[in-house]
N, C-alpha and C positions, 0 to 999 in steps of 0.2 A: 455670388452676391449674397451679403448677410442677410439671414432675415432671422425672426422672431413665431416659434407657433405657441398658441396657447392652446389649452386644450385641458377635457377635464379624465384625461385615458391617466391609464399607468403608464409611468415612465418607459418600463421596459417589453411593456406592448407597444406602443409607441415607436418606441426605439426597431422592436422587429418588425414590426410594418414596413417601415423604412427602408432598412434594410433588405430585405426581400423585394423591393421593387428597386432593388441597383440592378443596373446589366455589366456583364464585363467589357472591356475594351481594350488594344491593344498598347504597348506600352510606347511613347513616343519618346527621343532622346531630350533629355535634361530634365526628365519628372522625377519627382521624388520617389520611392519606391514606399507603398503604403504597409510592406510586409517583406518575410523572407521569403523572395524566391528560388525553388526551387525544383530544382530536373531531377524527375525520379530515375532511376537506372528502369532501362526495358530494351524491348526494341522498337526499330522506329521505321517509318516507308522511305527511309532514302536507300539508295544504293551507293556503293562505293564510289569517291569519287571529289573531286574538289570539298566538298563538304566537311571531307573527313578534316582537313587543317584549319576551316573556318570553327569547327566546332573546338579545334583544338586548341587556339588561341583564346577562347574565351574560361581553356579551365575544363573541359569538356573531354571524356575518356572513352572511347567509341572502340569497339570490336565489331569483325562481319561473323554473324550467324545467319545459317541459311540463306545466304546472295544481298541480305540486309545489315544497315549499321543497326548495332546496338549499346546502348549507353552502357557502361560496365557496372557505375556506380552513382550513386546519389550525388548531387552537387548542388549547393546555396551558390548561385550564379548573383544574387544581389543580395545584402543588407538592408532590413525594415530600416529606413531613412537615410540610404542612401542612393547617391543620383544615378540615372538611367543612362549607360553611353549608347554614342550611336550603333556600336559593334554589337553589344549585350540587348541592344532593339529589336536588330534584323536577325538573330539568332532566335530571338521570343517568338517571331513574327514566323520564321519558318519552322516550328517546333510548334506553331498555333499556340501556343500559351499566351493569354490574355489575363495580365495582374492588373489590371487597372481596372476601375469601377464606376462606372457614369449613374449618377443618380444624386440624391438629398447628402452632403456630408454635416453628422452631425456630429456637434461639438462637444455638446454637453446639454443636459435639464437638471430642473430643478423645485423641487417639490417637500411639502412642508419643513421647511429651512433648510434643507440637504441638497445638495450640488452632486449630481452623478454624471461624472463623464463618460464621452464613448466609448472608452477600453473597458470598461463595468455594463455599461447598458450593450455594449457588441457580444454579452456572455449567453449563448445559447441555453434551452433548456436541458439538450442533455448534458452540458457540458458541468451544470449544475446538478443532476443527478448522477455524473461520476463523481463529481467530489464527494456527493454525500455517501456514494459505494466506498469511494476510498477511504475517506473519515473511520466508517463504519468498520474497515479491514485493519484499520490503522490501530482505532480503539480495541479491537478483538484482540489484535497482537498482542498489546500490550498490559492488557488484563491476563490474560497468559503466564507473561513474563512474569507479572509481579505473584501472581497465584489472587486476582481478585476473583471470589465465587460469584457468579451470577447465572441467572438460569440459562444463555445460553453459551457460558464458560463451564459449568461446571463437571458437565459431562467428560471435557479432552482434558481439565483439571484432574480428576479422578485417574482417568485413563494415565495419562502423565506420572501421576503418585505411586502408581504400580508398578508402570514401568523403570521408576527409578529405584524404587524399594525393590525389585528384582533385581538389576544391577546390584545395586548394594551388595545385596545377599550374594551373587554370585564371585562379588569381588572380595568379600570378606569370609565367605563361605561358610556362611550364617545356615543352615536348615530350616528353610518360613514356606507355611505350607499356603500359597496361593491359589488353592485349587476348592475348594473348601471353607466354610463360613461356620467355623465351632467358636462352640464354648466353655473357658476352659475354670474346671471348678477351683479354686481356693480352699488349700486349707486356714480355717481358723485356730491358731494356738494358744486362742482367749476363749477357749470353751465354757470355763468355768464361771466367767462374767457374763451374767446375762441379761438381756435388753430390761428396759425397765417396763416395759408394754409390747405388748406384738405388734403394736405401729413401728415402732422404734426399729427390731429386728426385720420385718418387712423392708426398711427404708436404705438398711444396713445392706440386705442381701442385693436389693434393686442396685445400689451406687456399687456396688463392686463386681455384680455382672456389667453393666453398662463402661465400666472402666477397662475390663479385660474384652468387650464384644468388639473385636476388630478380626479381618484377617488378618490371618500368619501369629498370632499371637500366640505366644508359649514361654512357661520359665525359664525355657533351657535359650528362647530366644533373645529372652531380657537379661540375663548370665553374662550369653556370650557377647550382647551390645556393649554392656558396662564394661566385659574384657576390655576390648577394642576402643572404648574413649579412653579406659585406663592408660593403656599404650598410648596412646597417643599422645596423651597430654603430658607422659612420664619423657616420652620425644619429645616435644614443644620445650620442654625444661631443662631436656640433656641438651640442645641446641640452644638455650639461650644463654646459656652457663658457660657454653664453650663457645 
């Protein structure tokens, strides 16, 4: 019977109250099925025995363990919206599985101008605090991927940067000394030109330590880098020519 409630709750406390006061009930033939049902694989109290072909006409894959059937495998015995046979009843009914739900069905509510129906207000709370886990796993990854810094990317970022700057090196057979954080002096071949002020030369020497302060960094490493794009791109051109 339709009815109507008002009330001044949230929709989706509302909605779980509700919900929480259904009882299950057995499933009777020609019902709709309100979900997918489904038989887990395990085992079960029957013994050997006529059983075994009843379960087997409905789709149903049974082995004996220990003097007992046992399902072998998972099985969707019905489709969310579709009908109930008599056969797929008395299989429910002796498997004690009760899909059916006696209590308030609701339809939907509706509150400041928004219409949320039941497949929305039926979403449990933790079910919304997996998504916000997975959200959370989702966005990790993928700040990763693209190399976005942030304070809790930046750590496996870095880590990351090494491990592929070790690769490299390994695969090019660069000498980069990862073990170690120097610094490597510059000579200047403009000695003779001198800053205009000791701010000036100060400012000179800070931006050129700060340029070379990384690990693995060496001349002989920036040398052999420029090698190796020379090659390369000396190949990108003999390939494109031919």
């Amino acid at each position: 019977m339709p009815a109507l409630v008002f009330t001044n709750d949230n929709p989706f406390k509302l909605a779980n109250q509700i919900n929480k006061n259904k009882t299950p009930a057995p499933a009777r033939p020609g019902q709709i099925s309100p979900k997918d049902i489904i038989i887990p694989a395990g085992p079960t109290s029957f013994t050997p025995g006529p059983i075994i072909g009843e379960l087997a006409q409905v789709g149903i894959k049974t082995a004996i363990e220990g003097g007992k059937l046992s399902i072998k495998e998972d099985v969707t015995l019905v489709r969310k919206g579709q009908e109930i046979s008599k056969k797929v009843s008395e299989t429910l009914t002796k498997l004690s599985i009760m899909p059916m739900e006696i209590g308030i069905n609701l339809v939907c509510m509706y509150e400041d101008g928004k219409i949320y129906f039941s497949d929305v207000l039926s979403i449990t709370q933790d079910v919304y605090l997996d998504m916000l886990k997975q959200a959370y796993l989702d966005s990790f990854g993928l700040a990763l991927g693209i190399g976005y810094p942030t304070k809790e990317t930046i750590t496996n970022l870095i880590s990351k940067s090494v491990l592929e700057a070790k690769a490299l090196a390994q695969k090019t057979q660069t000498n980069l000394d990862f073990t170690s954080h120097k610094k490597h002096e510059i000579r200047d071949d403009k000695k003779d030109i001198a800053p205009h002020t000791q701010e000036d030369k100060k400012h000179k020497e800070d931006k050129r330590d700060q340029s070379h302060d990384f690990i693995g960094y060496s001349e002989e490493a920036v040398d052999k880098a420029q090698e190796i794009l020379k090659d390369l791109q000396d190949k990108k051109i003999q390939e494109h020519r031919t």
